[in-house]
Residue, then its C-alpha position, 0 to 999 in steps of 0.5 A: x545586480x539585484x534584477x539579474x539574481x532574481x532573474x537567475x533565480x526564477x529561471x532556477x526555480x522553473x527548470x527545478x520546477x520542470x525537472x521535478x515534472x519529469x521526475x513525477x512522470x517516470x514514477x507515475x509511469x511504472x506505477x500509481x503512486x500517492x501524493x505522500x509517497x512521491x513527495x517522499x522520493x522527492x524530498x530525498x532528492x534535496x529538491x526545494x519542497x515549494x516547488x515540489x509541492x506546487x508541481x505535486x498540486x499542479x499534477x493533482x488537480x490535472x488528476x495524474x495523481x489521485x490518492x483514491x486511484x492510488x489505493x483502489x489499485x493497491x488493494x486489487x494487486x495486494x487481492x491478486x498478487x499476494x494477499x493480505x488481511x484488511x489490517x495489514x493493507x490498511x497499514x501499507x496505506x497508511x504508511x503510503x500517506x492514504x487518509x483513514x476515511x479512504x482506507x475505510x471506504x475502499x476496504x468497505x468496498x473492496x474486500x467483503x468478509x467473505x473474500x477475506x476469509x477464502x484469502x485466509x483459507x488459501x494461505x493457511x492450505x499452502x501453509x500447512x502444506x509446507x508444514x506437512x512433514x515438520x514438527x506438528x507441535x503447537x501447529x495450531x498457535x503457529x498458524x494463528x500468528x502466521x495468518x496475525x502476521x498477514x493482517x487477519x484479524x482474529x475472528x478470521x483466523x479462529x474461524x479457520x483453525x476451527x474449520x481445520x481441526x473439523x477437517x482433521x487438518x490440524 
């Protein structure tokens, strides 16, 4: 009776095993995913967390999960789709389980000041351009906080008032 329980619940434990394979695979087919946040998706779904943990170990060393790969692929869709400052992508990764030395590197890597500062151009033009007609009031301290809230550190943001008040923008 003994053997025939356990023998229940090895086969249980693969088609779990396999199950969560499957499901690591519909995720991973929509988009890249890091090892945190899928390990999240599965939790929720009252899986057992050594299974899920050894089939997240199996697909990692298979390299289909690759925190790297993951947060390469964030930062170039935030970049092109809709951009944010260094600060505010490095908390989204952080959120999504991404080490600190990662996010480091690939913010090193990716987004050079420059191109952060022309991100927070563009933002602040369309911005202004929804402003135009509004009340200008403290329009200046509102745009600070709006390019804040983005993820733009300060240096970047009064650098831009100050290029906006020298184009009479402001």
């Amino acid at each position: 009776m003994i053997l025939k329980n356990l023998v229940k619940k090895m086969k249980n434990k693969k088609e779990e095993q396999s199950e969560i394979r499957n499901k690591v695979f519909k995720y991973l087919a929509r988009r890249e995913h890091s090892r945190y946040e899928l390990y999240k998706k599965l939790s929720r779904k009252d899986y057992d967390r050594e299974n899920i943990n050894i089939i997240l170990d199996e697909l990692e060393d298979k390299d289909y999960i690759n925190d790297e790969r993951f947060a390469r692929s964030w930062i170039k869709s935030r970049l092109r789709f809709k951009p944010r400052g260094s600060r505010l992508i490095k908390k989204e990764l952080a959120q999504k389980g991404v080490s600190k030395s990662l996010q480091d590197s690939l913010i090193f890597e990716l987004i050079s000041e420059e191109k952060e500062l022309e991100m927070a151009k563009d933002l602040s033009r369309k911005w202004l351009s929804k402003k135009r007609n509004k009340n200008k009031e403290n329009i200046d301290k509102k745009l600070y906080r709006y390019l804040s809230n983005k993820g733009f550190g300060s240096n970047i943001s009064i650098t831009i008032l100050d290029n906006l008040r020298d184009e009479n923008l402001l």
